[in-house]
N, CA, C and O atoms as a GROMACS GRO file, in nm:
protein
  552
    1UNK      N    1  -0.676  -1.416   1.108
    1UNK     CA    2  -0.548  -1.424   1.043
    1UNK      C    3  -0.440  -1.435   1.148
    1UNK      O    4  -0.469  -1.370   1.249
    2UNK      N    5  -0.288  -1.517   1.159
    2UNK     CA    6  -0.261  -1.511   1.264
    2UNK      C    7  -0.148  -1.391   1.204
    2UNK      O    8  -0.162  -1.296   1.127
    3UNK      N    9  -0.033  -1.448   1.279
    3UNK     CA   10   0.052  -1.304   1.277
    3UNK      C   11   0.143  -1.350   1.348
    3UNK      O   12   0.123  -1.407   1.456
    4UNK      N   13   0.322  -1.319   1.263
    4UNK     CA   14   0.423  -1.372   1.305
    4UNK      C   15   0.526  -1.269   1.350
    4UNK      O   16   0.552  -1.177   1.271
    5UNK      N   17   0.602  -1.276   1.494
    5UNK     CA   18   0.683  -1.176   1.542
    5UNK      C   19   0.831  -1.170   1.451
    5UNK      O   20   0.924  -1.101   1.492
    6UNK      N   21   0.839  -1.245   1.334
    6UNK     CA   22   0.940  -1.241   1.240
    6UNK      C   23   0.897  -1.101   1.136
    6UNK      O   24   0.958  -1.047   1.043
    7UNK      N   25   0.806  -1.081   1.178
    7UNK     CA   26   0.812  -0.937   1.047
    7UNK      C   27   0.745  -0.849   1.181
    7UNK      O   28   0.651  -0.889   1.249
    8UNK      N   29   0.812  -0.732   1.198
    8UNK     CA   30   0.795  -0.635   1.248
    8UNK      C   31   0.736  -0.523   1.168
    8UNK      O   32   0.781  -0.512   1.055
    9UNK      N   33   0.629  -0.426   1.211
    9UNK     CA   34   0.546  -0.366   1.168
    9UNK      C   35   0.654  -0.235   1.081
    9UNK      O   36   0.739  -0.158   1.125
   10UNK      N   37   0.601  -0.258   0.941
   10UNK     CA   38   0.708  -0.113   0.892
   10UNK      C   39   0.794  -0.200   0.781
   10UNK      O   40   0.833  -0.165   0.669
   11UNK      N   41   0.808  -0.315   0.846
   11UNK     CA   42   0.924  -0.400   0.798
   11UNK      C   43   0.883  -0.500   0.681
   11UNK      O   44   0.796  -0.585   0.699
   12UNK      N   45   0.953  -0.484   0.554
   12UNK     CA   46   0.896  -0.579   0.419
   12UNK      C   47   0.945  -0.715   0.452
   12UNK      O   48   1.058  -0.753   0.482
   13UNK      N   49   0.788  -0.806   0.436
   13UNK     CA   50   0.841  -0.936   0.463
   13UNK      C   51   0.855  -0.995   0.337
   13UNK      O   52   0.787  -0.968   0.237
   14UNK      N   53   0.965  -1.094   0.348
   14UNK     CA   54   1.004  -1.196   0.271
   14UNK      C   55   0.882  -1.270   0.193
   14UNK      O   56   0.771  -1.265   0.248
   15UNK      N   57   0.896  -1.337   0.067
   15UNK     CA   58   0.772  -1.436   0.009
   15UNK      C   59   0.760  -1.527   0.110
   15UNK      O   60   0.644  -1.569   0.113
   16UNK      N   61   0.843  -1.586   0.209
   16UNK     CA   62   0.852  -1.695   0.250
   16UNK      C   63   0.762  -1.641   0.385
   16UNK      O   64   0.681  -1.709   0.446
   17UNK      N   65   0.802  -1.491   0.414
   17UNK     CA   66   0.707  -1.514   0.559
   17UNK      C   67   0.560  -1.433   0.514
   17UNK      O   68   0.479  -1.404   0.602
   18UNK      N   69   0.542  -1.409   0.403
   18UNK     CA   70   0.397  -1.350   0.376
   18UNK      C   71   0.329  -1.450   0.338
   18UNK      O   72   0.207  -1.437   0.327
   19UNK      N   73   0.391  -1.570   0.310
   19UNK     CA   74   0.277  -1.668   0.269
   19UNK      C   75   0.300  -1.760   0.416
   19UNK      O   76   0.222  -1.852   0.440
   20UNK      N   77   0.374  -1.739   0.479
   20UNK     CA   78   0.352  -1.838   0.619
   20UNK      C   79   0.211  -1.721   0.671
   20UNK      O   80   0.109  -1.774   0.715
   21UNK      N   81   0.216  -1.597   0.662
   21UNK     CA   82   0.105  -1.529   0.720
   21UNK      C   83  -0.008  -1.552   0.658
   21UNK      O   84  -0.091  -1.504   0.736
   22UNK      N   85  -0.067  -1.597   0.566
   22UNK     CA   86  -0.178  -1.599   0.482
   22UNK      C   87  -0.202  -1.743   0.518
   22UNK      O   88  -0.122  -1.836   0.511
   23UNK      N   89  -0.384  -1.747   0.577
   23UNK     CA   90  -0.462  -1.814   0.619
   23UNK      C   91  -0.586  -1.878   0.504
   23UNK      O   92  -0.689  -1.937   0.538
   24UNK      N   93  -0.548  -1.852   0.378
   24UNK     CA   94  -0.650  -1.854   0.294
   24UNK      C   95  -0.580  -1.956   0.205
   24UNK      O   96  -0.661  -2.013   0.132
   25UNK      N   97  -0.482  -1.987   0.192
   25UNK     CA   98  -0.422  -2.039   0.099
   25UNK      C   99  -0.430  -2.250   0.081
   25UNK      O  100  -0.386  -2.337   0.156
   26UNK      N  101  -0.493  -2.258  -0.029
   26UNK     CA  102  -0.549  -2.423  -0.010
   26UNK      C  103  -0.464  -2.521  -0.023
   26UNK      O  104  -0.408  -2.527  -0.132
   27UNK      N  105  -0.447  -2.572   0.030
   27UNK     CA  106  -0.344  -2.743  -0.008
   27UNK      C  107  -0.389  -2.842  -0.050
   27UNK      O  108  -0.490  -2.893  -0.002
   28UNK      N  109  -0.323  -2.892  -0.153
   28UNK     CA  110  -0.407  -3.034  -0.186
   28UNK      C  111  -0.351  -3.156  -0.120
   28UNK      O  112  -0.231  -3.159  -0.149
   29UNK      N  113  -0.384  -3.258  -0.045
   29UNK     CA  114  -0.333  -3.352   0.003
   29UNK      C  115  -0.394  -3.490  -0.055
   29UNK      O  116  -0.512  -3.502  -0.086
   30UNK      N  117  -0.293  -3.593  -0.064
   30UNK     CA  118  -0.304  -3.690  -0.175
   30UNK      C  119  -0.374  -3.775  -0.097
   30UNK      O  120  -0.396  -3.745   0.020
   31UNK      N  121  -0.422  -3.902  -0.155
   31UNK     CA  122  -0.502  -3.997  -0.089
   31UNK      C  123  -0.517  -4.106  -0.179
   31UNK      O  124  -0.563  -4.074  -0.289
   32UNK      N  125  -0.486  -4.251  -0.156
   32UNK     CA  126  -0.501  -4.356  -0.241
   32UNK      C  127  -0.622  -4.389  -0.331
   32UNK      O  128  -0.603  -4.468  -0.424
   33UNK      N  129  -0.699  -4.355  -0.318
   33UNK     CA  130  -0.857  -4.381  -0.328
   33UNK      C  131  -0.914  -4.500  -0.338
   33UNK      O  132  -0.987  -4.527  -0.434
   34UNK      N  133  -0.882  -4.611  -0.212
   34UNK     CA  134  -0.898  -4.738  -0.205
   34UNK      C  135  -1.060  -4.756  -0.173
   34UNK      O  136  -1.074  -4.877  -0.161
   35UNK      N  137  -1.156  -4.708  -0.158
   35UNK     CA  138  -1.304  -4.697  -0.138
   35UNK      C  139  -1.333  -4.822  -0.209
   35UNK      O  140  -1.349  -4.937  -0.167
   36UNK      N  141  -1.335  -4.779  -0.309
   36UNK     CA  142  -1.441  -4.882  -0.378
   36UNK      C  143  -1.602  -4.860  -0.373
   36UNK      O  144  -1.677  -4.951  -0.410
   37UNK      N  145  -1.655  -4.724  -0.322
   37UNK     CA  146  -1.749  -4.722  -0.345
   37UNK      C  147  -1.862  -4.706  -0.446
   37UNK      O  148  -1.844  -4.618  -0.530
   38UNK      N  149  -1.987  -4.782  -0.455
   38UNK     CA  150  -2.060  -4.797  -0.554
   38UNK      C  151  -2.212  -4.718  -0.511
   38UNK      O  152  -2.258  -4.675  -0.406
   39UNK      N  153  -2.255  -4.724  -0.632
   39UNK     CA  154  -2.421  -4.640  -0.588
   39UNK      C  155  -2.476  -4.781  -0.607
   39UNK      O  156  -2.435  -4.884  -0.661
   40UNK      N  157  -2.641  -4.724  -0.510
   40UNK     CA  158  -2.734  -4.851  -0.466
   40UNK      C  159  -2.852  -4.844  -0.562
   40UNK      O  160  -2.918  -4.946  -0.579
   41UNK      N  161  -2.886  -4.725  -0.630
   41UNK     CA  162  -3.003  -4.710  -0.715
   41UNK      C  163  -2.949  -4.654  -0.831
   41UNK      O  164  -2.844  -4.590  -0.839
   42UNK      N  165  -3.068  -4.696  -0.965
   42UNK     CA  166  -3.037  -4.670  -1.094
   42UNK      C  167  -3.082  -4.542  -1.104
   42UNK      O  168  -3.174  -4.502  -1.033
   43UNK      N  169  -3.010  -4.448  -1.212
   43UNK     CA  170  -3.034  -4.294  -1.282
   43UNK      C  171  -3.077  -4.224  -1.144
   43UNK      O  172  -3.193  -4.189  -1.128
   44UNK      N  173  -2.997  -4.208  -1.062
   44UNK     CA  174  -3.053  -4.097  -0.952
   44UNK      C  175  -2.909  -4.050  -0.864
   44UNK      O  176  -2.826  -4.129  -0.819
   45UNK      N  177  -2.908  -3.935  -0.855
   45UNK     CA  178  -2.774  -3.883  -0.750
   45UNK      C  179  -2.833  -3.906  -0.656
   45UNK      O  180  -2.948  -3.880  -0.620
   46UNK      N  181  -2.664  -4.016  -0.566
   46UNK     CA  182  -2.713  -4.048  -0.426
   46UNK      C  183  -2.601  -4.024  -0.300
   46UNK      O  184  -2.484  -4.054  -0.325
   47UNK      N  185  -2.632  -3.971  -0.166
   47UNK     CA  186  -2.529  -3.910  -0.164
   47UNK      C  187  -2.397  -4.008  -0.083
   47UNK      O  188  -2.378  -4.121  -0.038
   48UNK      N  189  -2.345  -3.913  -0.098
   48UNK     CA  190  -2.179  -4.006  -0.004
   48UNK      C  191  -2.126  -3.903   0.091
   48UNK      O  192  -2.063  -3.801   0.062
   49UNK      N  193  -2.167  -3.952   0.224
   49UNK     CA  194  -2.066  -3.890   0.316
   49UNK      C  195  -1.922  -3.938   0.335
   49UNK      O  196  -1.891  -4.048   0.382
   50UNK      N  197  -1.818  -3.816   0.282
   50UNK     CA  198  -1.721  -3.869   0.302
   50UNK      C  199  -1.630  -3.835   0.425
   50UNK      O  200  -1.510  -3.853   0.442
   51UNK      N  201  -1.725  -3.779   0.504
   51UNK     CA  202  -1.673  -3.752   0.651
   51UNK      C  203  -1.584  -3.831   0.728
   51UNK      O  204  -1.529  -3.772   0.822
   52UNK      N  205  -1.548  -3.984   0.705
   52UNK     CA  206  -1.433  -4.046   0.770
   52UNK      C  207  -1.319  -4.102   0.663
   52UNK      O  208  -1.244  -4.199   0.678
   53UNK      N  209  -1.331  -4.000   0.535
   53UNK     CA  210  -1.244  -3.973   0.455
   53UNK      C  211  -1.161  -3.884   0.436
   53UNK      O  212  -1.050  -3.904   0.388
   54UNK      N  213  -1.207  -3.766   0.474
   54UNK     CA  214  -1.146  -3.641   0.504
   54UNK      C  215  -1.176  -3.510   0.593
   54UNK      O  216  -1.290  -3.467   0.607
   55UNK      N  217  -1.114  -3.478   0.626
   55UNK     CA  218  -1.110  -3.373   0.732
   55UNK      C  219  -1.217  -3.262   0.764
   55UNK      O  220  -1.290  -3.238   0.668
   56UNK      N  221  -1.246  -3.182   0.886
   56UNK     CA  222  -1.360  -3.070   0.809
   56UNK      C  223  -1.257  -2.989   0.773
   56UNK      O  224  -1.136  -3.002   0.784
   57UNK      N  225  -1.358  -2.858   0.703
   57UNK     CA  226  -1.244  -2.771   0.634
   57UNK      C  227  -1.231  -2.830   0.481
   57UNK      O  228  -1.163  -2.753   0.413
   58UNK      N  229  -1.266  -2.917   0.426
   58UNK     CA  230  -1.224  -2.950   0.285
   58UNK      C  231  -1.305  -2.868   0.210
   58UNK      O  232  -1.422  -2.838   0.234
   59UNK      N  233  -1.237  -2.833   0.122
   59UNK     CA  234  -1.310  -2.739   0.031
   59UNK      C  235  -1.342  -2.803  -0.103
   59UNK      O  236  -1.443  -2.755  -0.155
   60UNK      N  237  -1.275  -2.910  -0.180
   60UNK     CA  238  -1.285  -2.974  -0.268
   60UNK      C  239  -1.238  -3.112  -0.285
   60UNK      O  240  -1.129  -3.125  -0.228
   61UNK      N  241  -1.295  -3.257  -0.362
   61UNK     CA  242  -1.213  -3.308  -0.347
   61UNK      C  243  -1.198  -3.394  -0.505
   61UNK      O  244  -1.254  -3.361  -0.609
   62UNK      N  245  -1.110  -3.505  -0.485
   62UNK     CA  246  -1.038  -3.514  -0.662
   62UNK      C  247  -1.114  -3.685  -0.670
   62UNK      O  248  -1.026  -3.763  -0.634
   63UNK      N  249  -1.188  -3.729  -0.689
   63UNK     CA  250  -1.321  -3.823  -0.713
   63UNK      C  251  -1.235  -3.889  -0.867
   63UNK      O  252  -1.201  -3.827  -0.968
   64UNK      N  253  -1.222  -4.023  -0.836
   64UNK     CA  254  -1.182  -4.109  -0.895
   64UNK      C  255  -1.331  -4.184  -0.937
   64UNK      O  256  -1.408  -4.214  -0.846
   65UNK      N  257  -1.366  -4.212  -1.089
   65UNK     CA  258  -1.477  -4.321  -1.108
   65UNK      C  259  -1.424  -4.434  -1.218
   65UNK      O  260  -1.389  -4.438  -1.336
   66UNK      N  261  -1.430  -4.476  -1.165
   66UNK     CA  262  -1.383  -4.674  -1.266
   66UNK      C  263  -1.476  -4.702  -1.282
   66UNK      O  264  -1.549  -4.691  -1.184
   67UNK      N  265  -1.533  -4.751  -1.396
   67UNK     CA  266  -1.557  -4.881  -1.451
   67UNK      C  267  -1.541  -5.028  -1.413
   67UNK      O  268  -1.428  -5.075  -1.428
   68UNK      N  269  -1.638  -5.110  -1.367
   68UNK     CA  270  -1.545  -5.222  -1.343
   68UNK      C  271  -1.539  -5.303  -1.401
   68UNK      O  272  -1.640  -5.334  -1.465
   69UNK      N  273  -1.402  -5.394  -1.416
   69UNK     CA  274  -1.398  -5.498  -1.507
   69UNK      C  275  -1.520  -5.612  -1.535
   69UNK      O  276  -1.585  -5.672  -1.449
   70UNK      N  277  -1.527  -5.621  -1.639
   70UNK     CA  278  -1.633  -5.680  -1.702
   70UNK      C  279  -1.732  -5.673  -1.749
   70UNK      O  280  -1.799  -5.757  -1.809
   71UNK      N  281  -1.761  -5.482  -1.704
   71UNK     CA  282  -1.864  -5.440  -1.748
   71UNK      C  283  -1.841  -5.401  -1.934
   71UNK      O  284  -1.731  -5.372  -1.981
   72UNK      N  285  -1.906  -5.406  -1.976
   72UNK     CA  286  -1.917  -5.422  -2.113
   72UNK      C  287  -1.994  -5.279  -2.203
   72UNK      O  288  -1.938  -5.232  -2.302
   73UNK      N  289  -2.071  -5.246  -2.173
   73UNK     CA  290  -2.156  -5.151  -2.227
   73UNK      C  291  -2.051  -4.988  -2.132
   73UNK      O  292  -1.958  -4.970  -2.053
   74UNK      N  293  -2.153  -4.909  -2.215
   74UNK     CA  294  -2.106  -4.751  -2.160
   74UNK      C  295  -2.207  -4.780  -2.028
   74UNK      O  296  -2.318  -4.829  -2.010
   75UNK      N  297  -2.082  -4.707  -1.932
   75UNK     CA  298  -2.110  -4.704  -1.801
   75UNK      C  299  -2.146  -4.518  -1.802
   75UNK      O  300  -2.088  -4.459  -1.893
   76UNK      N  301  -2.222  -4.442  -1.721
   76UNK     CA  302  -2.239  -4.334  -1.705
   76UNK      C  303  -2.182  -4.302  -1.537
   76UNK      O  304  -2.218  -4.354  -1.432
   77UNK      N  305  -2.125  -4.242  -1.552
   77UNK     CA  306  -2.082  -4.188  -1.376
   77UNK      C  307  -2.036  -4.046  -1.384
   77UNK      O  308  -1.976  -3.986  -1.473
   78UNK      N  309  -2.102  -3.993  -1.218
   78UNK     CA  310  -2.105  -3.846  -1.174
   78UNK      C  311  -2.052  -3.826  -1.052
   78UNK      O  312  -2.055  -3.912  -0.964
   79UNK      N  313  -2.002  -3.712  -1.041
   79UNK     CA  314  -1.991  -3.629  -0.907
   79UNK      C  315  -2.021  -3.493  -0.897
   79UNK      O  316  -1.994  -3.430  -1.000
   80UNK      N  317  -2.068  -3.429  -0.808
   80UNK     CA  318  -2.160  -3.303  -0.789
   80UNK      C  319  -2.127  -3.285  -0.626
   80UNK      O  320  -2.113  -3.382  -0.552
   81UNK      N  321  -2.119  -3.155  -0.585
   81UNK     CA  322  -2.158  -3.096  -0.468
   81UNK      C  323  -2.304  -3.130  -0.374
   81UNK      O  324  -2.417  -3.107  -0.416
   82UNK      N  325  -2.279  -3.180  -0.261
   82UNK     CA  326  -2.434  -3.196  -0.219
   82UNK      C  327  -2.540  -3.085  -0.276
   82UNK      O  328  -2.489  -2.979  -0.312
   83UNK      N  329  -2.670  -3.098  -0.287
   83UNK     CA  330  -2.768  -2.987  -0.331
   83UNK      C  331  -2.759  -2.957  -0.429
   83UNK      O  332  -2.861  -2.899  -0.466
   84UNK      N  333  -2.645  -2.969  -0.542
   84UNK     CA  334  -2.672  -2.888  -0.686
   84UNK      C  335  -2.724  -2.961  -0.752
   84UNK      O  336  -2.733  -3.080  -0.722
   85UNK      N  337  -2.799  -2.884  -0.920
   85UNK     CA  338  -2.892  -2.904  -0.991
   85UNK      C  339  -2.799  -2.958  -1.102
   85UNK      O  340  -2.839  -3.050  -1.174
   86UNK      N  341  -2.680  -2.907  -1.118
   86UNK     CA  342  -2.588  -2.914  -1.209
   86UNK      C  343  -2.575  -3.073  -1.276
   86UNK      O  344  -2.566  -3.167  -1.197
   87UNK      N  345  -2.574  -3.088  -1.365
   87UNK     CA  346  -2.562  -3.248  -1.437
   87UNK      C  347  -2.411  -3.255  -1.503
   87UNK      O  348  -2.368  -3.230  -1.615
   88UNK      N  349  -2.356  -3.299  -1.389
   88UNK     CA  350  -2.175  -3.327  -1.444
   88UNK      C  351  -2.195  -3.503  -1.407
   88UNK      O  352  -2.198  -3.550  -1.293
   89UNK      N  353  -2.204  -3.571  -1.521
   89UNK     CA  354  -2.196  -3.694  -1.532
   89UNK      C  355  -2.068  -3.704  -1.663
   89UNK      O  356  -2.013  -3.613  -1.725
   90UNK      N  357  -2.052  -3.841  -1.673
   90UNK     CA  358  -1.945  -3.844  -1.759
   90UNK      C  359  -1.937  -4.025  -1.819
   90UNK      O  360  -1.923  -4.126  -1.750
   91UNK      N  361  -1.953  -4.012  -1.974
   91UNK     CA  362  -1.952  -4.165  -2.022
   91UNK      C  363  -1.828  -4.235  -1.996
   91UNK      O  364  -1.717  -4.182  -1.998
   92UNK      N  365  -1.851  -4.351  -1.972
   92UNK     CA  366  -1.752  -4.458  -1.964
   92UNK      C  367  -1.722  -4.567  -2.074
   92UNK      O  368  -1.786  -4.671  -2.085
   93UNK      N  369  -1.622  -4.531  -2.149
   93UNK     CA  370  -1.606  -4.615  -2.272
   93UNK      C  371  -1.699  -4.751  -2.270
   93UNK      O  372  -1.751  -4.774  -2.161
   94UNK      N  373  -1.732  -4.859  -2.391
   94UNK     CA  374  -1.756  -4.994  -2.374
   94UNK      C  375  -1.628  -5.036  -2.388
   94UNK      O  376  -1.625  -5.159  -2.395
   95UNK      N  377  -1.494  -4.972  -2.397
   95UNK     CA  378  -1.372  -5.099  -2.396
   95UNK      C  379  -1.383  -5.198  -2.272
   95UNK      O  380  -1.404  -5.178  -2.153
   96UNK      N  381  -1.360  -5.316  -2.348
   96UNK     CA  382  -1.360  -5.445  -2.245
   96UNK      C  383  -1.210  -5.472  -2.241
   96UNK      O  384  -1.138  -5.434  -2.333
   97UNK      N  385  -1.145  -5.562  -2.094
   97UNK     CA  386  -1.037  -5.624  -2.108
   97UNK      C  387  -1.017  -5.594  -1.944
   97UNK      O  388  -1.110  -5.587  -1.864
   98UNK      N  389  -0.849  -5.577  -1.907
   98UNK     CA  390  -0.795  -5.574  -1.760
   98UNK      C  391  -0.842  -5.411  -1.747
   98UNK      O  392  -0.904  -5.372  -1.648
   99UNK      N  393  -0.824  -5.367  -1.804
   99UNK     CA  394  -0.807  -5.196  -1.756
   99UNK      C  395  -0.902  -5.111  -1.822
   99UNK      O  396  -0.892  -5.042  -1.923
  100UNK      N  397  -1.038  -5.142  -1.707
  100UNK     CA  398  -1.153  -5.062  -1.765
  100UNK      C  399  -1.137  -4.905  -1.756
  100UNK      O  400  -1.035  -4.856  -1.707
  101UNK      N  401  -1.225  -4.839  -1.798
  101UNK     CA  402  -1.202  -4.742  -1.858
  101UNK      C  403  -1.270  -4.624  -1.736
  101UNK      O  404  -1.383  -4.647  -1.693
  102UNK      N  405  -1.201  -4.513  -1.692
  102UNK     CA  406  -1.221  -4.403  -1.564
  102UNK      C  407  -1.210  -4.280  -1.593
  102UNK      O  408  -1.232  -4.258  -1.712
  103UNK      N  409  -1.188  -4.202  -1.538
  103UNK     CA  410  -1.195  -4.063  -1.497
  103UNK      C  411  -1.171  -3.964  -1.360
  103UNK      O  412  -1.239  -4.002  -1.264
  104UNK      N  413  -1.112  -3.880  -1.341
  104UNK     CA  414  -1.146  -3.774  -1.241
  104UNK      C  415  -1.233  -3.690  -1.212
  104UNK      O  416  -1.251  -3.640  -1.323
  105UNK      N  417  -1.306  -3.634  -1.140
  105UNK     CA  418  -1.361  -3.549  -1.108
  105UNK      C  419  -1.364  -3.438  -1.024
  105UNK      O  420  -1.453  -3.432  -0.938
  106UNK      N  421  -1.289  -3.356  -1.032
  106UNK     CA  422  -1.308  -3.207  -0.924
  106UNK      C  423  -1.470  -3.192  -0.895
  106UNK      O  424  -1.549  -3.159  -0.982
  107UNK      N  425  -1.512  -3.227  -0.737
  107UNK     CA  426  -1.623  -3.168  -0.660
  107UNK      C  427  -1.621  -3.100  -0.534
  107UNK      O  428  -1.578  -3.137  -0.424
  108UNK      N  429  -1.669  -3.008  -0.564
  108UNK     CA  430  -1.680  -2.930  -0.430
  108UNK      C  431  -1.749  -2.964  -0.326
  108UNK      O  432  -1.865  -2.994  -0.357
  109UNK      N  433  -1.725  -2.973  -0.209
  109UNK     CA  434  -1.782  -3.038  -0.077
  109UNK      C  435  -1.850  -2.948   0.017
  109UNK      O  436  -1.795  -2.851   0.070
  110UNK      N  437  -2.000  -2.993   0.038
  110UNK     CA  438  -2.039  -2.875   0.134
  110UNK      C  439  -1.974  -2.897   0.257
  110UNK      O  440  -1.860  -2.944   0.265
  111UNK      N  441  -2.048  -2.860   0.361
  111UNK     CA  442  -2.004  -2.841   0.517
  111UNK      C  443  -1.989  -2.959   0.559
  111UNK      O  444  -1.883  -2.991   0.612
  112UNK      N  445  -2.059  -3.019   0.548
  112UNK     CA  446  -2.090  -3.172   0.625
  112UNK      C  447  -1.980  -3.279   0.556
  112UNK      O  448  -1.963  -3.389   0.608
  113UNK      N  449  -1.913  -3.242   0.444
  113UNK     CA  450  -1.850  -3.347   0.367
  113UNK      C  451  -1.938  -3.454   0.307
  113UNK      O  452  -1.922  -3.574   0.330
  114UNK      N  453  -2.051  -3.393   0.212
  114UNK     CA  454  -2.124  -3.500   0.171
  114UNK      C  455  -2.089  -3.408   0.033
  114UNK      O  456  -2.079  -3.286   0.024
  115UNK      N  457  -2.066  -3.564  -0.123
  115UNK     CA  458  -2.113  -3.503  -0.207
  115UNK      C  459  -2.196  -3.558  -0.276
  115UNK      O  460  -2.229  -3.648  -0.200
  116UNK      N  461  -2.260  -3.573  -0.372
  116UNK     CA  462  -2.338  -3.663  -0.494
  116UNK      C  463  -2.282  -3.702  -0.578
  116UNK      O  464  -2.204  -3.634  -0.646
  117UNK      N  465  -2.315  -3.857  -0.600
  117UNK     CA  466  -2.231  -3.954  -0.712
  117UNK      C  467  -2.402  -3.979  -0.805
  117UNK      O  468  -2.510  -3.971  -0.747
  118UNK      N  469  -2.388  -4.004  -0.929
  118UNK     CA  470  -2.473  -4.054  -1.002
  118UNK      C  471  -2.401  -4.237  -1.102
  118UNK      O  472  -2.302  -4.283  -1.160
  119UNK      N  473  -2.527  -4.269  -1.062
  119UNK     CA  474  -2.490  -4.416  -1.117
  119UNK      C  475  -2.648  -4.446  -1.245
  119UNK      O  476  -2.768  -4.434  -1.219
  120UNK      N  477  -2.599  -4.476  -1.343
  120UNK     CA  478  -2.682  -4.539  -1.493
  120UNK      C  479  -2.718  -4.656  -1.440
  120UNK      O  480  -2.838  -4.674  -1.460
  121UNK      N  481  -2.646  -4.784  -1.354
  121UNK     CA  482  -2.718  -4.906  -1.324
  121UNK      C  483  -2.689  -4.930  -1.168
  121UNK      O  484  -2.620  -4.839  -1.124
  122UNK      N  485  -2.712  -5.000  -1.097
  122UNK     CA  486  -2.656  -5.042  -0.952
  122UNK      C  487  -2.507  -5.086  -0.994
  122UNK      O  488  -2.498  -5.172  -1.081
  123UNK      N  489  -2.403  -5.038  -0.943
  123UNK     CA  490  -2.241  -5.102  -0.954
  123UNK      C  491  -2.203  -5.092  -1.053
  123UNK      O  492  -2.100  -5.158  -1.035
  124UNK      N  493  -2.195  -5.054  -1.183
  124UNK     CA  494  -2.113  -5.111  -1.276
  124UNK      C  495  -1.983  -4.949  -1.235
  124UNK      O  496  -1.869  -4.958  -1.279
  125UNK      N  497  -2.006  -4.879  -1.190
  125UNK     CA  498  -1.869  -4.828  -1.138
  125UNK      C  499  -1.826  -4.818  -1.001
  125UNK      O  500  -1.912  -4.809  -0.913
  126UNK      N  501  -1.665  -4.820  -0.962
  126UNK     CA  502  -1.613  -4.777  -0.851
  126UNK      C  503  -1.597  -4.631  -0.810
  126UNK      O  504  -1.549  -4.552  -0.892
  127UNK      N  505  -1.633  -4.592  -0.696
  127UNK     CA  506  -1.572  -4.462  -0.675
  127UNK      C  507  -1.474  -4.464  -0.548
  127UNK      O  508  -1.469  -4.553  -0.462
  128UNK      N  509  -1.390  -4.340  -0.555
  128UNK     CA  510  -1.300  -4.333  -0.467
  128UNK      C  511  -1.266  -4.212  -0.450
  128UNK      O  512  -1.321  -4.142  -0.536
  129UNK      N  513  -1.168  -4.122  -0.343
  129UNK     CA  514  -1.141  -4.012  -0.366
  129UNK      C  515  -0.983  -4.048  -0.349
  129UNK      O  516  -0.929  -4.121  -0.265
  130UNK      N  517  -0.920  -3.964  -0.470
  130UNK     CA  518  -0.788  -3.952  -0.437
  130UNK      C  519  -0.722  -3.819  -0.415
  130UNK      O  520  -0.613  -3.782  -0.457
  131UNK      N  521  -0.802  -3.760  -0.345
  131UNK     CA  522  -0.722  -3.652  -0.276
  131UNK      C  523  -0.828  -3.544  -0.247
  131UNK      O  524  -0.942  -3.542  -0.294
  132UNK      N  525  -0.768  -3.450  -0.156
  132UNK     CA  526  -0.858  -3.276  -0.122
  132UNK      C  527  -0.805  -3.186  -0.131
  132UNK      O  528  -0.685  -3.203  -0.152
  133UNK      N  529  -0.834  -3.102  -0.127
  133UNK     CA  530  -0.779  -2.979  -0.123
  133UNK      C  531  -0.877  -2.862  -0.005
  133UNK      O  532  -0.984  -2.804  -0.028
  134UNK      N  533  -0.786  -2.859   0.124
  134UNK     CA  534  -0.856  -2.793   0.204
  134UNK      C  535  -0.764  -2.641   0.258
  134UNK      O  536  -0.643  -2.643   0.234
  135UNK      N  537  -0.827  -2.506   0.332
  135UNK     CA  538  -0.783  -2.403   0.351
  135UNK      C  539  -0.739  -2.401   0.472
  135UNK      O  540  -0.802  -2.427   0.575
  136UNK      N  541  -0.579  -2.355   0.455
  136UNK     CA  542  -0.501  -2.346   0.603
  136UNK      C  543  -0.626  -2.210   0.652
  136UNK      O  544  -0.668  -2.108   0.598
  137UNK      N  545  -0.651  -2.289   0.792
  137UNK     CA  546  -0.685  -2.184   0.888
  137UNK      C  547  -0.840  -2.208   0.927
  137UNK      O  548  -0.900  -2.179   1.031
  138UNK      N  549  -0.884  -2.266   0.814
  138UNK     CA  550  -1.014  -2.275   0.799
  138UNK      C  551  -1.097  -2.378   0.934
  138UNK      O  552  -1.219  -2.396   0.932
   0.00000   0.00000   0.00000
């Protein structure tokens, strides 16, 4: 934890300098989610290092999945934490036209910054991350 010579011991600090002292506290930082990345195999979580996407220290991040235009049928797409058993997939409308049909996903990121995407066919969705949320100090 660090520790600031603006609050002297004895002395009640301000909101402003007890949260400059607190090392635990997460930020979310935004991110375009220009990737475009796709999975390579059908019905199987596969993983994605997103290590020259974001920082170490990330604790979570905000997983954009599209649909891509033209696809026609329900698209199925996931995101998961590397290693879990957990089945967080999510349908993708059949609306057809310019503006196929997406979602967000909150996943938690292990150490390495890898997480698991699940794909129903090769490509019919985009993934991207648009943002993290990582811990000052960490």
């Amino acid at each position: 934890m660090s520790y600031s010579s603006d609050v002297s011991t004895g002395q009640q600090a301000t909101a402003a300098q007890y949260n400059a002292l607190r090392d635990d506290t997460p930020k979310f930082v935004e991110l375009a989610g220009n990737e475009a990345h796709v999975v390579t195999y059908n019905d199987t979580w596969q993983d994605w290092d997103i290590s020259a996407i974001v920082p170490a220290g990330v604790i979570c991040v905000l997983v954009q999945v599209q649909k891509k235009v033209g696809i026609t049928d329900i698209a199925i797409g996931g995101a998961r934490k590397n290693g879990s058993a957990l089945i967080r997939t999510i349908f993708l409308s059949s609306e057809t036209g310019s503006h196929p049909a997406g979602a967000t996903l909150i996943t938690e990121c292990d150490a390495n910054r890898v997480i698991e995407l699940w794909g129903d066919n090769v490509e019919p969705c985009y993934y991207g991350i648009l943002g993290y949320w990582i811990g000052v100090g960490l």
